[in-house]
Residue frames as qw, qx, qy, qz and C-alpha x, y, z in Angstrom:
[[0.073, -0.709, 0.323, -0.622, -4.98, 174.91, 50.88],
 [0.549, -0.148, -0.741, 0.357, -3.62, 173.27, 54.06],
 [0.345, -0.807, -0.465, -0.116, -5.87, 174.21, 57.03],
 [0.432, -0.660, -0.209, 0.577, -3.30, 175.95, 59.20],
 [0.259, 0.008, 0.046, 0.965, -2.69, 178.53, 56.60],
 [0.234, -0.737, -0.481, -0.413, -6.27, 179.65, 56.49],
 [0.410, 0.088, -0.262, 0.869, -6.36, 182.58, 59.20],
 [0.206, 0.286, 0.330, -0.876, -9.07, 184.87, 58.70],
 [0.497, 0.503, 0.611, -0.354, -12.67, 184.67, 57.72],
 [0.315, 0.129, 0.577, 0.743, -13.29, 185.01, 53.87],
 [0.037, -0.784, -0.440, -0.437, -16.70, 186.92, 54.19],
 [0.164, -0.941, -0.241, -0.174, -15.60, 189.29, 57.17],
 [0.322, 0.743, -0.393, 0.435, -12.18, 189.69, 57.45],
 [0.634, -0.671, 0.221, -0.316, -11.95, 188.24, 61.54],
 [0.042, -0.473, 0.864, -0.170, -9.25, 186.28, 62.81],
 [0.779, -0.004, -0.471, -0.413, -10.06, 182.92, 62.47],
 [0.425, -0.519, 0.624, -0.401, -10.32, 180.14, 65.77],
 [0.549, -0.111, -0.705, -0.435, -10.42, 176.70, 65.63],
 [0.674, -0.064, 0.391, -0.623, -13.71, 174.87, 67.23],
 [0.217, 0.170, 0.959, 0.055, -14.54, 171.55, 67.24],
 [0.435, 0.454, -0.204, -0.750, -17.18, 171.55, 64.06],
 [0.890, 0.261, -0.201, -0.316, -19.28, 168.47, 62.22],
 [0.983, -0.116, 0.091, 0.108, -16.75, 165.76, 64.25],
 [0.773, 0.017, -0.071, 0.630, -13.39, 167.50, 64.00],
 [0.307, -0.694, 0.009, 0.651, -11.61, 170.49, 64.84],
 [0.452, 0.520, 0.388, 0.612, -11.65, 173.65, 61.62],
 [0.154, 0.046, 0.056, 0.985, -11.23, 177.17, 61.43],
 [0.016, -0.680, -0.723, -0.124, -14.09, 178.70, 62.51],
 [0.065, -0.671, -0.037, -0.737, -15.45, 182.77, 62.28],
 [0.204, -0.246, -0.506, 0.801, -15.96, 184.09, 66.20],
 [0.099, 0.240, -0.123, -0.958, -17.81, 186.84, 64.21],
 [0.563, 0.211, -0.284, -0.747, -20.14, 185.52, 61.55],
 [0.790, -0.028, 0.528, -0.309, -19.90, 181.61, 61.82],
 [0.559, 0.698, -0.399, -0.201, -18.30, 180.90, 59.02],
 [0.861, -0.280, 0.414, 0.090, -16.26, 177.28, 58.66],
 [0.136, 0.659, -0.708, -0.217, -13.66, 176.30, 57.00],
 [0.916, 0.161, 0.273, -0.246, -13.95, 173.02, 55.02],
 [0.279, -0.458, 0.695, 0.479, -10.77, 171.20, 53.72],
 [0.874, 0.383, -0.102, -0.280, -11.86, 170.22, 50.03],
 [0.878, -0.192, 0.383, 0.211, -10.16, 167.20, 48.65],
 [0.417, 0.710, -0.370, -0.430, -7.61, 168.01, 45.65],
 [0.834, 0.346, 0.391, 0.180, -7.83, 165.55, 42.43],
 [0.032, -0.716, 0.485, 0.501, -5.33, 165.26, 40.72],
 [0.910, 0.304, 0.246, -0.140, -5.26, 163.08, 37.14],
 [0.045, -0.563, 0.689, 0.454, -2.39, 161.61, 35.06],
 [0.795, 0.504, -0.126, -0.313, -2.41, 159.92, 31.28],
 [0.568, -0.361, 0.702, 0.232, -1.27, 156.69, 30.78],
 [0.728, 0.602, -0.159, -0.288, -0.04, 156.38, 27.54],
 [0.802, -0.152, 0.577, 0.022, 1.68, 153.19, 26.19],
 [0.691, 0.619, 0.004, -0.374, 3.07, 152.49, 23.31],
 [0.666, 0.491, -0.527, 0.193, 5.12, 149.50, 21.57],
 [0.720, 0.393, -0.446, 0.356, 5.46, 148.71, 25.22],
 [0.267, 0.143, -0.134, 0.944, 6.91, 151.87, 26.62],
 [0.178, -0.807, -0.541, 0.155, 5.31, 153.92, 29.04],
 [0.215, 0.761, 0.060, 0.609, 5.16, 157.76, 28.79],
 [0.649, -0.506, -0.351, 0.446, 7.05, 159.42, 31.66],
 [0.300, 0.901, 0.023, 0.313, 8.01, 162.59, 32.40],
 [0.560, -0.077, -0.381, 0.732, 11.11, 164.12, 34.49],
 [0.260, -0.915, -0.305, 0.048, 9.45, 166.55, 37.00],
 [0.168, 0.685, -0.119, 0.699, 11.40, 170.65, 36.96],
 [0.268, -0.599, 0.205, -0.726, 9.99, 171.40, 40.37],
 [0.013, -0.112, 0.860, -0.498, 9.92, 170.13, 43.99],
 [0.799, -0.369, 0.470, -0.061, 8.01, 167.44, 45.66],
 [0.835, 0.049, 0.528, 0.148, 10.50, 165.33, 44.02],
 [0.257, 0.869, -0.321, -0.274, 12.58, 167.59, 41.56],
 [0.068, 0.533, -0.812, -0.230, 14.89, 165.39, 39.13],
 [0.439, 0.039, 0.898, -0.013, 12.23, 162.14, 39.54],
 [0.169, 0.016, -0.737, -0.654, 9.92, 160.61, 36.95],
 [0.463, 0.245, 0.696, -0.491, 6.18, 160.31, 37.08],
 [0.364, 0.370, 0.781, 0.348, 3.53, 159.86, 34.71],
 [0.252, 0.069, -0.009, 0.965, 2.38, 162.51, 32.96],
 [0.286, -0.672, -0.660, -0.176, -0.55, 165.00, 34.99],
 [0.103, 0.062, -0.347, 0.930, -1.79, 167.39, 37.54],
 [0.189, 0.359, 0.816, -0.411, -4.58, 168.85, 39.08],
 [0.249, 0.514, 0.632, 0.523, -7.53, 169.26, 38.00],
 [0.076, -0.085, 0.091, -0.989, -9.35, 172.66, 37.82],
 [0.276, 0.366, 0.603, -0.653, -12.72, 173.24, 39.32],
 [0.589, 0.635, 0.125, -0.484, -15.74, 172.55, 37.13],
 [0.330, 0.510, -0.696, -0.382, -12.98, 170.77, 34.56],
 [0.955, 0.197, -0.183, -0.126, -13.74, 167.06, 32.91],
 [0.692, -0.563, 0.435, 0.126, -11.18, 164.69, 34.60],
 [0.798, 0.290, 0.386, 0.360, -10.53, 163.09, 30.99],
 [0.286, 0.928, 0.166, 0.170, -10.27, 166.36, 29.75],
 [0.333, -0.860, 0.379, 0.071, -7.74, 167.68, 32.67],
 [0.687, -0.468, 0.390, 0.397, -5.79, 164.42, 31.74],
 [0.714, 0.497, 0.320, 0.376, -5.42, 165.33, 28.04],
 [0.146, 0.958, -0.046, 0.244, -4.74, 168.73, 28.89],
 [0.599, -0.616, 0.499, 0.114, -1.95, 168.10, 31.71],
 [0.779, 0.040, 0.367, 0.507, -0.25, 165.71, 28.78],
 [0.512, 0.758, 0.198, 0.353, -0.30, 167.99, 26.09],
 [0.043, 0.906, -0.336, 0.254, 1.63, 170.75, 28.27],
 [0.378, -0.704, 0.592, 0.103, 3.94, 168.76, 29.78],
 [0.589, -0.182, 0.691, 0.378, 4.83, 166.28, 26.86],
 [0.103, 0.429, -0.486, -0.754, 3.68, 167.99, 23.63],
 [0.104, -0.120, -0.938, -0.307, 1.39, 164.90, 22.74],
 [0.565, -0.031, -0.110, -0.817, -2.28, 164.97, 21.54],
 [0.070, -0.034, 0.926, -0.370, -4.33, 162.20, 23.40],
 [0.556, -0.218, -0.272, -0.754, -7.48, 160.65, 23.63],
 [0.331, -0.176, 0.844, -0.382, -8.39, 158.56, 27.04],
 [0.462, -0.056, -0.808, -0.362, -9.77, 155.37, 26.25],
 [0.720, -0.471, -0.481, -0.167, -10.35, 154.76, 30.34],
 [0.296, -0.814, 0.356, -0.352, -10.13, 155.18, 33.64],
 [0.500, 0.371, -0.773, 0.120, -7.65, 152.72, 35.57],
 [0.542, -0.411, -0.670, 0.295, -8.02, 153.29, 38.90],
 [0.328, -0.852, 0.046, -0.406, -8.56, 156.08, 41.57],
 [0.696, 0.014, -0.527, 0.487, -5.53, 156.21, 44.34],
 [0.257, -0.894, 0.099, -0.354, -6.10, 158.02, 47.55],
 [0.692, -0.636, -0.067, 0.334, -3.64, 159.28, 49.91],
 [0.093, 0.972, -0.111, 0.185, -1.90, 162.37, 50.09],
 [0.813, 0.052, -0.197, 0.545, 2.03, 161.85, 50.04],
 [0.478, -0.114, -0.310, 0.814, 2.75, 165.61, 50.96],
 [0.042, 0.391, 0.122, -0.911, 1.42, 169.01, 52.33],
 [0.327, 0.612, -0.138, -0.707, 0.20, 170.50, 48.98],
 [0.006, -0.152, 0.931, 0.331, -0.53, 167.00, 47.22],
 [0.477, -0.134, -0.243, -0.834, -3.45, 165.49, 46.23],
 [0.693, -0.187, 0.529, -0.454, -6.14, 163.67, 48.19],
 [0.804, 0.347, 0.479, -0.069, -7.04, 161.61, 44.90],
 [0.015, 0.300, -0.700, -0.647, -5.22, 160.55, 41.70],
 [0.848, 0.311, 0.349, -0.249, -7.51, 159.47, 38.94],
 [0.212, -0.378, 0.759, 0.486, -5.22, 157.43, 36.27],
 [0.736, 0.448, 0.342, -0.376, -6.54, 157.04, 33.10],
 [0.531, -0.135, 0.636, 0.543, -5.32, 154.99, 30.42],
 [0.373, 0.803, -0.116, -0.451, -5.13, 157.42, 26.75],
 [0.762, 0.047, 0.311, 0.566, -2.93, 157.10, 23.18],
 [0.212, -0.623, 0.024, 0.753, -1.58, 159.13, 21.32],
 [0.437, 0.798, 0.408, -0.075, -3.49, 160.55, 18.62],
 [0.354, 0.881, 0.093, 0.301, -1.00, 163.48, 17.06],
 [0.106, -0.980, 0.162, -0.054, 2.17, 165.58, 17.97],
 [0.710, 0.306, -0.444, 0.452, 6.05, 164.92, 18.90],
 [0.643, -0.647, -0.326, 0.247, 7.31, 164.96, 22.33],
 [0.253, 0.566, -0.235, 0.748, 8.51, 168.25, 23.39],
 [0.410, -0.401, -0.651, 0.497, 9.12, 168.33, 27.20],
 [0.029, -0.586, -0.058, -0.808, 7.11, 171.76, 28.46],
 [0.405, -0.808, -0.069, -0.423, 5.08, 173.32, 31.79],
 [0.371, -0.736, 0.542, -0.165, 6.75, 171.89, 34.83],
 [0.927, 0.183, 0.246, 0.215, 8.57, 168.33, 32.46],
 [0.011, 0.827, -0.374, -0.420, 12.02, 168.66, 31.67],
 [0.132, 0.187, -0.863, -0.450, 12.26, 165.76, 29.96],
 [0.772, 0.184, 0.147, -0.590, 9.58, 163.54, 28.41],
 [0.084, 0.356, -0.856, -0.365, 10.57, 159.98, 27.10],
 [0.890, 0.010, -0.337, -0.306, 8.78, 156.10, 26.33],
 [0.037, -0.557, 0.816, -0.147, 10.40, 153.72, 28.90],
 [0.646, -0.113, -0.494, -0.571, 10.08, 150.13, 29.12],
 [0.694, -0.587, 0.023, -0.416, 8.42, 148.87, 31.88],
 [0.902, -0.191, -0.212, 0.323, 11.69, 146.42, 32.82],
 [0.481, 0.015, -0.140, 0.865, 14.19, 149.75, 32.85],
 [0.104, -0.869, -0.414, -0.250, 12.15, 152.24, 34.62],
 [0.221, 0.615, -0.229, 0.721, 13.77, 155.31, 35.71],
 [0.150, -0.241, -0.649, 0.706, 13.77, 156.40, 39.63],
 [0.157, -0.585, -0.595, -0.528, 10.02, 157.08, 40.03],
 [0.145, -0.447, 0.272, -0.840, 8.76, 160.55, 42.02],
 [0.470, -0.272, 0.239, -0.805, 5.55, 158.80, 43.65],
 [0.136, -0.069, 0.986, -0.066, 4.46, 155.39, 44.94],
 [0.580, 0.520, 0.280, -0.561, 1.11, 156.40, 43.04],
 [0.243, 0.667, -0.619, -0.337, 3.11, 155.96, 39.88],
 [0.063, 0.181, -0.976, 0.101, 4.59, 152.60, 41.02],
 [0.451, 0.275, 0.722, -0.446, 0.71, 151.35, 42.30],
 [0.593, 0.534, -0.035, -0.602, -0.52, 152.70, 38.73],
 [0.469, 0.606, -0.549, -0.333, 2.02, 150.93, 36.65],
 [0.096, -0.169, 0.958, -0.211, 2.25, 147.65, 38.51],
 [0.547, 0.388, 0.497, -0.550, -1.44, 147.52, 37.90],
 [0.628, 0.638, -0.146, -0.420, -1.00, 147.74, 34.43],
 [0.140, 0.502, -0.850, -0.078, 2.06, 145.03, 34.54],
 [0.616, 0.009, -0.741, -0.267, -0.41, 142.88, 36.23],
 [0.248, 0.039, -0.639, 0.727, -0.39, 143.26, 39.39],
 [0.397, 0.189, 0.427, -0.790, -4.21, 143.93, 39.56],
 [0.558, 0.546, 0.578, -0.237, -7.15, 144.00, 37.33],
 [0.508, 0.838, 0.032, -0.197, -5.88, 145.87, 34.42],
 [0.688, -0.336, 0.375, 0.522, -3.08, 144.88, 32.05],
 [0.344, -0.347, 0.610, 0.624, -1.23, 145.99, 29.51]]
């Protein structure tokens, strides 16, 4: 939740002001004392390789409607990050996974209602056939010299790592 839509107090219902609070300005009760605290949102995507070919989807829904990213989302409170990325593949590319590792953590928030943190974790694929589902309209293997037009420069930072371009390769 982005701070200016917060409004009104969750335990007493009061319009909500902001005060300078712990070294920045936050939504703060008048009434009961109550702060507002931006949490960070994590968000986690499965690299999965294979012959090559990276796994990519084609994103349904805005930021970035019609590009390609890898394939993820956020996680849910109290959920395993490995876990979130096996689950996040399975609904948007039909494939059963098992993360071998993490790659890398990427922070910085590209828009509004994005996430603070990406955690990228390299996975294979263990079982199923690619069937593009939740918010993937397509799902393909591409290789890493004819990538498609990519949604996020998280993407590009992940896979350039993995080309060589860091510590982890291929």
């Amino acid at each position: 939740m982005i701070e200016a839509d917060v409004r009104f107090c969750i335990r007493c219902g009061s319009a909500l002001e902001n005060k300078y609070h712990s070294g920045r300005i936050r939504p703060t009760c008048p009434k009961c004392a109550w702060v507002y605290f931006s949490d960070p949102k994590v968000a986690v995507v499965a690299v999965v390789i294979q012959s090559g070919r990276v796994l990519l989807i084609k994103r349904l829904n805005e930021p970035r409607q019609g590009l390609w990213s890898l394939p993820g989302g956020f996680m849910d409170a109290g959920e395993d990050p490995a876990e979130a990325a096996s689950r996040e593949c399975l609904e948007e590319t039909g494939l059963i996974i098992r993360v071998t590792r993490l790659i890398d953590v990427v922070s910085g928030r590209v828009h509004p209602r994005g996430a603070d943190l990406l955690l990228a974790y390299r996975a294979e694929a263990l079982s199923g056939e690619i069937i593009p589902g939740d918010d993937a309209g397509e799902a393909a293997f591409f290789a890493f010299d004819s990538l498609p037009p990519l949604a996020f420069e998280s993407t590009s930072q992940v896979l350039t790592l993995l080309q060589g371009g860091g510590t982890e390769t291929i």
